[in-house]
Residue frames as qw, qx, qy, qz and C-alpha x, y, z in Angstrom:
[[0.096, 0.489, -0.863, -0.084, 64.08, 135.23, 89.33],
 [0.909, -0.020, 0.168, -0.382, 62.48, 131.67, 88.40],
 [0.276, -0.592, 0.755, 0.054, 64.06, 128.71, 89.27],
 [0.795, 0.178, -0.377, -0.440, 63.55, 125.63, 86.45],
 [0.663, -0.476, 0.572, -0.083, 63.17, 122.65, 87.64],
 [0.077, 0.454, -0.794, -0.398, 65.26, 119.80, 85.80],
 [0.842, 0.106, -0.184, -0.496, 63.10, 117.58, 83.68],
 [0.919, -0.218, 0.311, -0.111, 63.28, 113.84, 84.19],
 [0.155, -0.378, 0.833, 0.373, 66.40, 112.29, 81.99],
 [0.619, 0.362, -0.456, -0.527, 65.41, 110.64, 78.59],
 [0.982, 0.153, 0.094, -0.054, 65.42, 107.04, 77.89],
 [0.881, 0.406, -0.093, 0.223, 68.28, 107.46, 76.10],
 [0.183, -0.758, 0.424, -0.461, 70.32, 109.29, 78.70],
 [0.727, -0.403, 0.524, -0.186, 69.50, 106.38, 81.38],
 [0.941, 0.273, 0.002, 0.202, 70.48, 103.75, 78.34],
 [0.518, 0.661, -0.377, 0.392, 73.64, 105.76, 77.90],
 [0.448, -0.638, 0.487, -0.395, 74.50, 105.94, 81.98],
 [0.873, -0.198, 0.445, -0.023, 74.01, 101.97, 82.08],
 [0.819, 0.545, -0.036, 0.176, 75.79, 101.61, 78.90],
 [0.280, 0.814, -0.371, 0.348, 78.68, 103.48, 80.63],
 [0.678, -0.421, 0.346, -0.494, 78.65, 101.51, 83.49],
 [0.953, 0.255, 0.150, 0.067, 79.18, 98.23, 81.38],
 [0.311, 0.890, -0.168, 0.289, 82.16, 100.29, 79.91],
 [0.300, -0.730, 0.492, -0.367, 83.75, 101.35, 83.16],
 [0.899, -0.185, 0.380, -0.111, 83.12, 97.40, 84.52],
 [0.912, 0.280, -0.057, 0.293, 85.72, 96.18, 81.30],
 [0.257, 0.819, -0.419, 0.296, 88.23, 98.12, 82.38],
 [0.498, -0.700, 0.493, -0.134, 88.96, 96.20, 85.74],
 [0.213, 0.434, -0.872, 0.075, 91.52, 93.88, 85.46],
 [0.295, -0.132, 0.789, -0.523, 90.08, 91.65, 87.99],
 [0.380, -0.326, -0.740, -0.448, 87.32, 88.99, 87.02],
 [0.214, -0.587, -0.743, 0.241, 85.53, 89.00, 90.34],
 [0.267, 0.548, 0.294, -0.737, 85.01, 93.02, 91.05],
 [0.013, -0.235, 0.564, 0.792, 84.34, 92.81, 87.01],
 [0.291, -0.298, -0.724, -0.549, 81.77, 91.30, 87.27],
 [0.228, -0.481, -0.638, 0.556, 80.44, 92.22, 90.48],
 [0.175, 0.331, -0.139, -0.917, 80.49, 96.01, 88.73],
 [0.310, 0.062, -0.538, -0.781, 78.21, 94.60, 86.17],
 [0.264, -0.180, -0.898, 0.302, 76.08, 92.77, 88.02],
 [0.180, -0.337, -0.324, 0.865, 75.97, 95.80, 90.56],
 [0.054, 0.336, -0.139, -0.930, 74.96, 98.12, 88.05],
 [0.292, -0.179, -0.761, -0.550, 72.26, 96.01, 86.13],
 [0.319, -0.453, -0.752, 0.357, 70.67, 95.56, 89.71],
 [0.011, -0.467, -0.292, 0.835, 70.42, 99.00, 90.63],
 [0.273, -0.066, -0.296, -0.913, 69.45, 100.03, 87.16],
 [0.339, -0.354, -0.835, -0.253, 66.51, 97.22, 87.66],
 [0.282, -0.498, -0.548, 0.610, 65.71, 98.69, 91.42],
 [0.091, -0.534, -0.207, 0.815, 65.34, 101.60, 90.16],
 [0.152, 0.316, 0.775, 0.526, 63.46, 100.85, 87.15],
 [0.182, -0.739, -0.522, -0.384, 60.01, 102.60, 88.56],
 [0.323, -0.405, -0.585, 0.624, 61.33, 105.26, 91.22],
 [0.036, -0.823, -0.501, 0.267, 59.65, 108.24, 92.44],
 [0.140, 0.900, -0.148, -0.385, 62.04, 110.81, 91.77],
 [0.747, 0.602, 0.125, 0.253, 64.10, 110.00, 88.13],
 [0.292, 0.884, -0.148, 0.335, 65.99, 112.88, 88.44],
 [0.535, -0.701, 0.333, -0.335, 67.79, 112.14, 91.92],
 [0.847, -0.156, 0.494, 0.120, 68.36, 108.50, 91.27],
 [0.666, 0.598, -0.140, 0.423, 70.08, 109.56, 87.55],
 [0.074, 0.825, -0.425, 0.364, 72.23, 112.52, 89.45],
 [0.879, 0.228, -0.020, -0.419, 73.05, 109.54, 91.37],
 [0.931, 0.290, 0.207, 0.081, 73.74, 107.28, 89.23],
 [0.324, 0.913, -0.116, 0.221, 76.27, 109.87, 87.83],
 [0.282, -0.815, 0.389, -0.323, 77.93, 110.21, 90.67],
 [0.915, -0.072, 0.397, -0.022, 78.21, 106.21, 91.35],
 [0.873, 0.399, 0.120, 0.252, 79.71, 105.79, 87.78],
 [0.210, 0.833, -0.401, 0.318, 82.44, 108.82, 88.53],
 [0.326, -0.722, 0.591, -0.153, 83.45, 107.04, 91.28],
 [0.908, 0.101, 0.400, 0.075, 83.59, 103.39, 89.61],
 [0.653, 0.671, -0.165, 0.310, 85.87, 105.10, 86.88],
 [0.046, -0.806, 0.515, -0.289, 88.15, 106.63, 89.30],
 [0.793, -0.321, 0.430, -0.290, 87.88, 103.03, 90.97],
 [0.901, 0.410, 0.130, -0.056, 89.20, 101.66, 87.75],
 [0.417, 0.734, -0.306, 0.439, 91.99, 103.47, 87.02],
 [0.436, -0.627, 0.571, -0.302, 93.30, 102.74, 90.90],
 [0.857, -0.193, 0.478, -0.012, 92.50, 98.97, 91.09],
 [0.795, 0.565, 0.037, 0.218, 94.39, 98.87, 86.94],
 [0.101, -0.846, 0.444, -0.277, 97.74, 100.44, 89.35],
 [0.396, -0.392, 0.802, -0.215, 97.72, 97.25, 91.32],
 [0.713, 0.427, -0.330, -0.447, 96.42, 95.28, 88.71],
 [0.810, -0.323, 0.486, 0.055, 97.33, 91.03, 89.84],
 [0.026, -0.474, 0.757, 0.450, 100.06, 89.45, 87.53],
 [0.005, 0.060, 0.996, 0.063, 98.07, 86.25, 87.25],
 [0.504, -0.128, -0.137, -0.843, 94.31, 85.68, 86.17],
 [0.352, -0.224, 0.743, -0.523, 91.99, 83.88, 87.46],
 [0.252, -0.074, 0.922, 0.284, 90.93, 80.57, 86.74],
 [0.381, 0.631, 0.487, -0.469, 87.58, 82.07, 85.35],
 [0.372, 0.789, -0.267, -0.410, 89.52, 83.60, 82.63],
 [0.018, -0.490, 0.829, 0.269, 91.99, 81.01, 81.61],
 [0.729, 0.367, -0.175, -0.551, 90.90, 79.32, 78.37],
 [0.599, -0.367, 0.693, 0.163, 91.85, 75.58, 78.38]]
């Protein structure tokens, strides 16, 4: 029995992960975690631009962006009536 190991993620894998990530960030209602999520998630991808292990910091990454969706869909429950003065076009 031989056990394979998982190759590194593509380019276009880690483009699609941050690309989902951007995604996930429009959904919140909220201008400040909205952009904090994007922010957040351009940082880390940058931090983690040259690490050691690829594979570890995608699986991850994964894992980060399941729990920013699930984070979406909660904070879009309690969603404020009123935006904030960041958003309001004069």
């Amino acid at each position: 029995m031989s056990v394979v190991a998982a190759s590194a993620p593509s380019r276009a894998e880690v483009l699609q992960l941050y690309r989902s990530f951007l995604r996930v960030a429009r959904k919140f209602t909220d201008y400040n975690i909205r952009e904090y999520t994007k922010r957040r998630a351009t940082d880390a991808f940058r931090q983690n631009r040259n690490v050691s292990d690829p594979c570890a910091a995608f699986a991850d990454g994964k894992a980060q962006l399941e729990v920013a969706s699930r984070q979406a869909v909660v904070y879009s429950l309690y969603a404020p009536k009123l935006k904030s003065v960041m958003e309001v076009h004069n």
